[in-house]
KOLKOLFI-612127 format. One line per 8 residues: number of its first residue (from 1); their letters; for each residue x, y negated, z of N, C-alpha, C, O. Coordinates in pm, whole numbers, plus 50000, padded with zeros to 5 digits. Example, Ala and Ser with C-alpha at 12.3 -4.5 7.8 and 13.67 -1.06 7.14 Angstrom:
1> as> 51319 50569 50780 51230 50450 50780 51320 50330 50780 51424 50332 50846; 51285 50225 50708 51367 50106 50714 51290 49997 50787 51341 49886 50804
# end
This chain:
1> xxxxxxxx> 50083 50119 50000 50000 50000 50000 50087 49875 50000 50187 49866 50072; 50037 49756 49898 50098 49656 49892 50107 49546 50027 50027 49541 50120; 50186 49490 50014 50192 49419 50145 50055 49262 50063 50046 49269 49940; 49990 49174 50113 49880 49113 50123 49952 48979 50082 49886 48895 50021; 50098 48950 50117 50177 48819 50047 50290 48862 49992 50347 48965 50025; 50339 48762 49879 50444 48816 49829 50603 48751 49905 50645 48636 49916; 50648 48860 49940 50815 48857 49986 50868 48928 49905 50833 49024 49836; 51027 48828 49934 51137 48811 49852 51216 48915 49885 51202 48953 50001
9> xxxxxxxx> 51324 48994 49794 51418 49046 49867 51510 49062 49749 51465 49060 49635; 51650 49081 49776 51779 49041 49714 51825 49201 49717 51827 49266 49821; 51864 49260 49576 51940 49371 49646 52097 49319 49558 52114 49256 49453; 52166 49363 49631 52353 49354 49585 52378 49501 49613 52380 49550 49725; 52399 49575 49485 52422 49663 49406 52489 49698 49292 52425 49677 49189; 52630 49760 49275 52754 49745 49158 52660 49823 49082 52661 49788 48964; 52560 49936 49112 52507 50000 49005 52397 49989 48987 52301 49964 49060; 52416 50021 48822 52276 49933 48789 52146 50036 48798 52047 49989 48853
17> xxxxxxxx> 52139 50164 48751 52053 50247 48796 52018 50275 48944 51973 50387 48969; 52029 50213 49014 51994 50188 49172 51927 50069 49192 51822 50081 49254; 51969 49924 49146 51864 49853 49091 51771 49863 49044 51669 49824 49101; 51768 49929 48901 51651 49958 48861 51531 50051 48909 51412 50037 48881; 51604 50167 49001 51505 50226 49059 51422 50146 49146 51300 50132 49145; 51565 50066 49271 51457 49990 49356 51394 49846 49338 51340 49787 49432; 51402 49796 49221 51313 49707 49143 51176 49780 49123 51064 49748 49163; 51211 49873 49060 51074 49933 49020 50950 49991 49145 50828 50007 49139
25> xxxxxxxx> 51054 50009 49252 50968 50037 49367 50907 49943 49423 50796 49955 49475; 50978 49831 49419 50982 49730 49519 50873 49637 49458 50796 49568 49525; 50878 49647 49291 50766 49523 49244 50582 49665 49239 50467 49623 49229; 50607 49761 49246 50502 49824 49289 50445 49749 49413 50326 49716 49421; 50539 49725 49510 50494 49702 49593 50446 49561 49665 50400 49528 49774; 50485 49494 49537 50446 49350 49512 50536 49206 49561 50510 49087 49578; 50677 49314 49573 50800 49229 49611 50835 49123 49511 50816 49163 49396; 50860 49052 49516 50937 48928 49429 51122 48984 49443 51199 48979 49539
33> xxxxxxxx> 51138 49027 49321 51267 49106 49318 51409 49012 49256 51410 49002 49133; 51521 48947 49329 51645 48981 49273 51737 49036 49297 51766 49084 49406; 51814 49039 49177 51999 49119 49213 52086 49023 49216 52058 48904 49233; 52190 49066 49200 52321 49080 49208 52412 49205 49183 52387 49309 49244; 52489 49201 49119 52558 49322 49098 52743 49310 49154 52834 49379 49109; 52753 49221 49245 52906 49189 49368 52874 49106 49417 52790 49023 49380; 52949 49110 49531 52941 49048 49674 52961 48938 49660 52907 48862 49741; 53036 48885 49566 53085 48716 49581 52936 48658 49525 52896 48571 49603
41> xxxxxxxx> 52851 48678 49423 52723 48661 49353 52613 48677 49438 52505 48617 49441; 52661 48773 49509 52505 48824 49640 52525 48761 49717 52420 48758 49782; 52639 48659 49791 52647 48653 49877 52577 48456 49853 52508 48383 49923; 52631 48443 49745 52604 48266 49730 52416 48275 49709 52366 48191 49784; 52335 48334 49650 52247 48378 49648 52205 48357 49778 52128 48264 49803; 52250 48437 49869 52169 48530 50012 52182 48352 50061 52076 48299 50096; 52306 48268 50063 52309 48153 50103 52204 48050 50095 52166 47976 50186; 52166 48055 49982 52110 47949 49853 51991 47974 49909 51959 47883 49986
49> xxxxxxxx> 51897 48077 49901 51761 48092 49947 51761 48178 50025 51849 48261 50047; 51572 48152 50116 51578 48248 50211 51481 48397 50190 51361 48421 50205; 51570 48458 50158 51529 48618 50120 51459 48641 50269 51492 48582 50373; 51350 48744 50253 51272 48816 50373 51377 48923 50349 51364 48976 50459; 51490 49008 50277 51499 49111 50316 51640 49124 50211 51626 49101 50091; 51793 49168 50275 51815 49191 50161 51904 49311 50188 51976 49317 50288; 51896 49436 50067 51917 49551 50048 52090 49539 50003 52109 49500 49887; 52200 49567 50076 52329 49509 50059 52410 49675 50026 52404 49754 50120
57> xxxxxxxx> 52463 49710 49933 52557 49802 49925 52670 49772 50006 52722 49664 50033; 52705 49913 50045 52859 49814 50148 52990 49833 50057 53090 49777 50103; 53005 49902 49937 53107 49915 49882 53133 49818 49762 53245 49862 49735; 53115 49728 49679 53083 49651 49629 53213 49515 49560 53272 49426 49620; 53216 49555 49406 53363 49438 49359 53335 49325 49398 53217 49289 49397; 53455 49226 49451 53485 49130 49439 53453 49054 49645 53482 48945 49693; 53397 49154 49696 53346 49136 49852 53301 49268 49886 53228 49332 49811; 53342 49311 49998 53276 49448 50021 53122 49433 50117 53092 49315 50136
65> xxxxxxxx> 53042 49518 50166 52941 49500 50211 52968 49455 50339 52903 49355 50369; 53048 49499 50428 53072 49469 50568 53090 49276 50533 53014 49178 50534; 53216 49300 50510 53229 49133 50502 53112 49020 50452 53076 48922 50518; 53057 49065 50305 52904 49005 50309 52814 48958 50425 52769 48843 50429; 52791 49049 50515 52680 49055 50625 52763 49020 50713 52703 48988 50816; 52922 49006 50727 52936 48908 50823 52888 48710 50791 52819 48628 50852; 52968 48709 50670 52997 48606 50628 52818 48582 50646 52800 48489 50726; 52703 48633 50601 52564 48602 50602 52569 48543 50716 52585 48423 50738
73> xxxxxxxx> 52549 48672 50825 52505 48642 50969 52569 48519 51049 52506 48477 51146; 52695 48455 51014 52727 48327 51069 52618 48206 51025 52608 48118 51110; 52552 48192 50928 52452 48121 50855 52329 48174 50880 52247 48090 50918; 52290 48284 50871 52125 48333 50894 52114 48455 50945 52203 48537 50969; 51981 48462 50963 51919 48537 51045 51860 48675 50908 51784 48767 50938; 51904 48662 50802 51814 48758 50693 51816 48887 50742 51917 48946 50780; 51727 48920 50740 51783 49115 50792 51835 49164 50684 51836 49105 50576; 51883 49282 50709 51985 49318 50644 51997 49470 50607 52073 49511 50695
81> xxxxxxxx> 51959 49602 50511 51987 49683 50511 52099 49703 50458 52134 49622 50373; 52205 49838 50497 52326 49844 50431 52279 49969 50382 52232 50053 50459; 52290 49993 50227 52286 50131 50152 52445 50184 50143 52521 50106 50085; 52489 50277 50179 52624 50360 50165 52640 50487 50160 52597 50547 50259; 52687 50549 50078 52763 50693 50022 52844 50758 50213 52857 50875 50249; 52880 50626 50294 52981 50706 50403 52862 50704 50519 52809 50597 50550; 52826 50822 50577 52756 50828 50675 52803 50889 50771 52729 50955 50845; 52922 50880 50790 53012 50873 51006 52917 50792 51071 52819 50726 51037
89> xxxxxxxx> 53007 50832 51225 52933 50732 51292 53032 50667 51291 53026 50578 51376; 53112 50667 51243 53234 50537 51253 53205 50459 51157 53233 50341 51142; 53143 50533 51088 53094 50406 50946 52927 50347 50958 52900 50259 50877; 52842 50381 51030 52735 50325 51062 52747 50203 51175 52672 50106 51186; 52871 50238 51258 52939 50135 51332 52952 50048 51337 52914 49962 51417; 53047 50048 51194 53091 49931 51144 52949 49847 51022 52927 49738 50968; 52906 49939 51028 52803 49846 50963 52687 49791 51023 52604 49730 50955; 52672 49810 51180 52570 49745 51261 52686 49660 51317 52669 49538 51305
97> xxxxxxxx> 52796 49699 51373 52886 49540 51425 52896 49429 51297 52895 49307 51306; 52906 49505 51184 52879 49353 51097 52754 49286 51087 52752 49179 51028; 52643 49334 51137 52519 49249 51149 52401 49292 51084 52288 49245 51077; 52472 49428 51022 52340 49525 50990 52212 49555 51065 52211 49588 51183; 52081 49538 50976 51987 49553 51081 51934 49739 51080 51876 49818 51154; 51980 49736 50979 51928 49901 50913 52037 49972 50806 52069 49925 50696; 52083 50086 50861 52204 50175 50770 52174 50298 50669 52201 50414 50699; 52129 50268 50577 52076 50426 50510 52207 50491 50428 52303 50429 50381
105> xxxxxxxx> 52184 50612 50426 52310 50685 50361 52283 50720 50253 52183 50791 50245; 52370 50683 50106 52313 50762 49989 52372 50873 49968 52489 50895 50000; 52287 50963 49903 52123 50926 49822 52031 50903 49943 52052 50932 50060; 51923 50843 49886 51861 50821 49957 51696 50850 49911 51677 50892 49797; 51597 50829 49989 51432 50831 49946 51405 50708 49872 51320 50638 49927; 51428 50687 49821 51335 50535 49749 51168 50518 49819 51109 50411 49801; 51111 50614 49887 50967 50563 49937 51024 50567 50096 50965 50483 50165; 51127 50647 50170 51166 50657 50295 51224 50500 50308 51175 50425 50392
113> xxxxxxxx> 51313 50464 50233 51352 50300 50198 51255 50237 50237 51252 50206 50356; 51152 50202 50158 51021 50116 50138 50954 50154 50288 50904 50056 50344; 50949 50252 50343 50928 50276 50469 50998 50159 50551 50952 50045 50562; 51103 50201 50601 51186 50136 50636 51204 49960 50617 51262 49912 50714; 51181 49899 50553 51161 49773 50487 51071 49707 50533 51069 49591 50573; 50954 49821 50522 50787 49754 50548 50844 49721 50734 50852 49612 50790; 50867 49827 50776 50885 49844 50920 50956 49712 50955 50885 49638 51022; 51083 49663 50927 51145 49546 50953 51109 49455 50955 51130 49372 51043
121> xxxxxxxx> 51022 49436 50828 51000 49343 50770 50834 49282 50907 50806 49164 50928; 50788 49356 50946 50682 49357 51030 50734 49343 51172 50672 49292 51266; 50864 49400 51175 50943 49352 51322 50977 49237 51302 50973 49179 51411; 51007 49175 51228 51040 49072 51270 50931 48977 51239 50918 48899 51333; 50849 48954 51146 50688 48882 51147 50642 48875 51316 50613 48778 51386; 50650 49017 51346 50569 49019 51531 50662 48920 51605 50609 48850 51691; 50798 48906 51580 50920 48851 51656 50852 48733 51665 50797 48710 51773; 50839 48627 51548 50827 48516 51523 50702 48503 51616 50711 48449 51726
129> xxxxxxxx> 50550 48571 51552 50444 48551 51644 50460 48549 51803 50394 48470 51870; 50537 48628 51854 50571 48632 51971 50648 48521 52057 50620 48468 52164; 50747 48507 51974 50833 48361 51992 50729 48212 52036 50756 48118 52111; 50589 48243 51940 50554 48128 52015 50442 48151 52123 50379 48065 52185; 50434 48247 52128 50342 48308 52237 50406 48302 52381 50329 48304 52477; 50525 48296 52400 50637 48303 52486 50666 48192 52517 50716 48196 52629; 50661 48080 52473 50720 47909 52523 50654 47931 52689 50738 47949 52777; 50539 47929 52721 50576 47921 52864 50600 48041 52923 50541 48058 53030
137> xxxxxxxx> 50677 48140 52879 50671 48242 52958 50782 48230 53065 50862 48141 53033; 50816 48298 53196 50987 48235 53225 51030 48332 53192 50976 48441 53174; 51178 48286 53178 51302 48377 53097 51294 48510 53223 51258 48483 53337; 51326 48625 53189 51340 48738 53259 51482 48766 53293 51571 48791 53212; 51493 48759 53403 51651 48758 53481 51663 48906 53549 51564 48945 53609; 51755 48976 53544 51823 49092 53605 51931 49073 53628 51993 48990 53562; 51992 49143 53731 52159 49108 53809 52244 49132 53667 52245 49228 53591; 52312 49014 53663 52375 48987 53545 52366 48924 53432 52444 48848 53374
145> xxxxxxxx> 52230 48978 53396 52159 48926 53303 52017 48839 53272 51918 48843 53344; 52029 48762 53154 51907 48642 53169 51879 48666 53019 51959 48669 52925; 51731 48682 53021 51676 48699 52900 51603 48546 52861 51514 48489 52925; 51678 48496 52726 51589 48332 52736 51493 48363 52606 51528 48372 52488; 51352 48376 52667 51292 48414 52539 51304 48280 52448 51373 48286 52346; 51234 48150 52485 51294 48093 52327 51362 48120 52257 51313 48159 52151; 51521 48118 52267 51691 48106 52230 51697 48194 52133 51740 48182 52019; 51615 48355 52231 51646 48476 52187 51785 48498 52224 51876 48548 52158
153> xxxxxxxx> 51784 48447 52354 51986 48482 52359 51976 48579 52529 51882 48594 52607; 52072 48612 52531 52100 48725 52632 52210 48661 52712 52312 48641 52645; 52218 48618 52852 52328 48570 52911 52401 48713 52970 52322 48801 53007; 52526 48737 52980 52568 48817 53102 52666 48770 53172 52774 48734 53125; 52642 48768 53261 52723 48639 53387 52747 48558 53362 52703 48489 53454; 52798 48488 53290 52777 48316 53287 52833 48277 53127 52860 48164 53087; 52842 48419 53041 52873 48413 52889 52772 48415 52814 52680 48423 52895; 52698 48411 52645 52638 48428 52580 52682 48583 52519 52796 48620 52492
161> xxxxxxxx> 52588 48640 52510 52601 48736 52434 52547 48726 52267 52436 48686 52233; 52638 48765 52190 52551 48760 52029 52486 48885 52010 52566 48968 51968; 52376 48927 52026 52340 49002 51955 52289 49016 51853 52262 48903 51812; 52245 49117 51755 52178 49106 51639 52018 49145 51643 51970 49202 51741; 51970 49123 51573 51793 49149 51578 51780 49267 51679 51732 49257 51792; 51814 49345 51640 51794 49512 51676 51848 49519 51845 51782 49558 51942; 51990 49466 51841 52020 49506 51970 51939 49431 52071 51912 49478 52181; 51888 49276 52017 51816 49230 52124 51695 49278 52123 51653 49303 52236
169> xxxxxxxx> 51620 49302 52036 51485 49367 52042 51493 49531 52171 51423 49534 52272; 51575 49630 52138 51599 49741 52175 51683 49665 52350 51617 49713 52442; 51767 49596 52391 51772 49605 52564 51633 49502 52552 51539 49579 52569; 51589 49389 52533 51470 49342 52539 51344 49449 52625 51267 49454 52721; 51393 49524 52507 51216 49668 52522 51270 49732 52653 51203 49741 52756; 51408 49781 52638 51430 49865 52796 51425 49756 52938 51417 49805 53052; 51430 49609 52915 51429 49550 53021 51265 49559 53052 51242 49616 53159; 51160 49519 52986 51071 49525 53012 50990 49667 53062 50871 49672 53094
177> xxxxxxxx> 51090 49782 53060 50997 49886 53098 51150 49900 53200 51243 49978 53180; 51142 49834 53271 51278 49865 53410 51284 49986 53486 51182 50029 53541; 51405 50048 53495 51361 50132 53606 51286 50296 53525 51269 50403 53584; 51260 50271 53404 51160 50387 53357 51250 50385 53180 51273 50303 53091; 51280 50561 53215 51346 50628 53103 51251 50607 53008 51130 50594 53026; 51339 50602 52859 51246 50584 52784 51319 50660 52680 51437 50630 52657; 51249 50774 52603 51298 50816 52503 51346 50817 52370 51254 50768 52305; 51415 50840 52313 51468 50794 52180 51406 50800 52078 51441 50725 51986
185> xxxxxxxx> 51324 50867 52065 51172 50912 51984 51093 50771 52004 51051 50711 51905; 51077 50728 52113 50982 50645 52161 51081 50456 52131 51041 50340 52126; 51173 50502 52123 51284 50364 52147 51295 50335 51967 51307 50224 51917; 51289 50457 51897 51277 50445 51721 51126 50407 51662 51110 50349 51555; 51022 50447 51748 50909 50427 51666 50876 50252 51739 50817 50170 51669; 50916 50219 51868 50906 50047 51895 50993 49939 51843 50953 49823 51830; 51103 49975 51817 51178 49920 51798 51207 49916 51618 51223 49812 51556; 51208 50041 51562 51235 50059 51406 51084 50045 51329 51050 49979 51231
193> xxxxxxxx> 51014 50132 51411 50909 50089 51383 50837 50255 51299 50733 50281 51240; 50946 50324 51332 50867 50418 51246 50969 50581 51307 51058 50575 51392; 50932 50689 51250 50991 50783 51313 51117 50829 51294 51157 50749 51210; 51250 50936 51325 51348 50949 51329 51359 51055 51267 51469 51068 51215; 51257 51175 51244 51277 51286 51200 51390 51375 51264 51458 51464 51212; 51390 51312 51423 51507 51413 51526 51626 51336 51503 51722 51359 51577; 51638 51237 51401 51801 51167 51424 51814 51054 51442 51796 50963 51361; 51863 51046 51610 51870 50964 51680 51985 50894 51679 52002 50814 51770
201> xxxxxxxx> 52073 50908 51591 52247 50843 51609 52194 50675 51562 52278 50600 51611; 52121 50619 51510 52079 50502 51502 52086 50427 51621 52166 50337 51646; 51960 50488 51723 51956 50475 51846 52118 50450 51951 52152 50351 52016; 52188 50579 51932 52276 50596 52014 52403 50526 51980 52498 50517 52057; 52396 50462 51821 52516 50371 51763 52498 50211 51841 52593 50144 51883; 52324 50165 51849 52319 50091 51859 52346 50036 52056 52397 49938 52110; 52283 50154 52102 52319 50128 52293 52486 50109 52287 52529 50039 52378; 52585 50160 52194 52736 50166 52216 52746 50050 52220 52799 49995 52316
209> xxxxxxxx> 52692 49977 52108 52716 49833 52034 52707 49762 52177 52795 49717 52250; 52558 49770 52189 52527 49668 52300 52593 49681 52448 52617 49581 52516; 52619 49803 52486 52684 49814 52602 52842 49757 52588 52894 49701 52685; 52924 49778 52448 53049 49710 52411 53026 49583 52492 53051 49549 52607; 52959 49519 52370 52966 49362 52381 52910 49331 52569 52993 49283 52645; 52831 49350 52598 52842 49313 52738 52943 49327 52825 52978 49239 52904; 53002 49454 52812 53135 49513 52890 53271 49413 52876 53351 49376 52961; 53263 49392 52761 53367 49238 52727 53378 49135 52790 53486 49077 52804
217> xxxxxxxx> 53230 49081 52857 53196 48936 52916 53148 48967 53055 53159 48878 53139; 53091 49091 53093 53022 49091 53249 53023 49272 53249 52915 49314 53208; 53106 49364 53281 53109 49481 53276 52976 49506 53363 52903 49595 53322; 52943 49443 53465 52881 49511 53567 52702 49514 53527 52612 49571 53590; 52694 49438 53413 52568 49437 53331 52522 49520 53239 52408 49553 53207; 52701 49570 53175 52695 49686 53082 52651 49790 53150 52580 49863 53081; 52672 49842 53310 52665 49938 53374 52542 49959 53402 52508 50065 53453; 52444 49849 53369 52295 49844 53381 52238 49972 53299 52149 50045 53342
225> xxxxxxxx> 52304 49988 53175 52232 50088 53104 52297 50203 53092 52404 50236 53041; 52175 50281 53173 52203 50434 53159 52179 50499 53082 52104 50466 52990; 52232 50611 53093 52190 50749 52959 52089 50827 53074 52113 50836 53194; 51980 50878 53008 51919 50986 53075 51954 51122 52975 51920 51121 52856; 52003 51202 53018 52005 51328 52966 51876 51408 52921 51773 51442 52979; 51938 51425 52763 51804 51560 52715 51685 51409 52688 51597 51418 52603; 51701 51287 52769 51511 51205 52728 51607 51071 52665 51545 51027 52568; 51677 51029 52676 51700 50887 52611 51802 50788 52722 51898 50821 52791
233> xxxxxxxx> 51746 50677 52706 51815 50542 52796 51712 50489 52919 51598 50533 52931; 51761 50402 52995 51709 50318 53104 51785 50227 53130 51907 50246 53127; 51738 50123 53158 51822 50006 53213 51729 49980 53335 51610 49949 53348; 51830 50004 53417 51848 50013 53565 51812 49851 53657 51870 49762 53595; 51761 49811 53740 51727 49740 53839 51738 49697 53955 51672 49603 54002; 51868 49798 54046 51883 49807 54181 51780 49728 54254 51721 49776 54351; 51756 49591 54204 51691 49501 54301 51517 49527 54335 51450 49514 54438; 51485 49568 54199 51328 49569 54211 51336 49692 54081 51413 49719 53989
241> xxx> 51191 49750 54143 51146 49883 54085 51114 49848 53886 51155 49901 53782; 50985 49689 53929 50955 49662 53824 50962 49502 53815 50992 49429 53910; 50922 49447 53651 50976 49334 53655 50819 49274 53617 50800 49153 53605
# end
């Protein structure tokens, strides 16, 4: 089913039969479609206007994908899928520390894609609605940490944390359910928006990320989030049960 307005999305892609497939999917689906076929072209583009979505190869002449989605994310907020041939977790890694919002491995589904897309693309629509639903809410504070809903920023002890869409959405969701495990099944369909089909390394790339970057500026905040064995994560409360 078509989405009800038309959004934009950019794919940067060296090949052209990958374009054309996901052109053809994408204007089914009533996307307003451009390319690029290298990073230096995708990237002045991604600058120039504001894409709802853009589909980034990470291997790519003249700029590779990582560097792209850095160089983006200093300037905007676009989400960001990375399509790639390397699926480590050392290489999904590196493509959520560059500011990836979503990592698919090729080959891939062309309708599992469009899945995926719709899902983002609706996380972050709710973000915005929420954002102003939230002006008087007060910021949510835990030992260490300060959630400023306007900002969308994450303090831990007296630093800023950067996170990216995902990581703040995902401790966001575990702060608000404090104190109470929450499963990875359950942490993919709120947060991604849709199911995992049992593979959770998305999930478990992204708690590394976020527990990193805190551990850098306020360790004792990183220590907030636990692993529950066999069910998922929790972020912990010592002070109070619930928030």
């Amino acid at each position: 089913m078509a989405f009800q307005q038309p959004y934009s999305i950019l794919i940067v892609d060296d090949e052209e039969h990958i374009r054309k497939l996901l052109k053809l999917f994408l204007k089914k689906e009533g996307w307003i479609v451009e390319e690029a076929s290298d990073g230096i072209n995708g990237l002045f583009k991604a600058m120039q206007y504001n894409y709802s979505m853009i589909l980034l190869d990470r291997n790519l002449p003249g700029m590779d994908g990582l560097e792209f989605c850095r160089e983006l994310k200093k300037k905007k907020s676009t989400p960001v899928i990375m399509l790639s041939a390397c699926g480590e977790e050392v290489d999904r890694l590196d493509g959520f520390q560059a500011g990836s919002d979503d990592y698919v491995v090729k080959p891939f589904s062309p309708r599992e894609l469009m899945y995926r897309i719709k899902a983002i693309v609706r996380r972050t629509s709710e973000f915005a609605y929420r954002a102003l639903q939230r002006k008087q809410t007060p910021d949510l504070t835990l030992p260490g940490l300060v959630f400023d809903y306007d900002s969308r920023q994450v303090i831990a002890g007296n630093s800023r944390v950067k996170l990216t869409f995902r990581e703040y959405e995902l401790l966001r969701f575990m702060a608000a359910n404090i104190n109470q495990p929450i499963s990875r099944e359950d942490l993919m369909r709120r947060i991604w928006g849709y199911q995992s089909l049992g593979d959770y390394r998305t999930i478990d790339t992204h708690v590394k990320r976020i527990r990193e970057k805190l551990n850098r500026v306020h360790p004792e905040s990183a220590s907030l989030i636990q692993t529950v064995w066999g069910i998922g994560y929790c972020l912990m409360n010592p002070a109070a049960e619930t928030i």
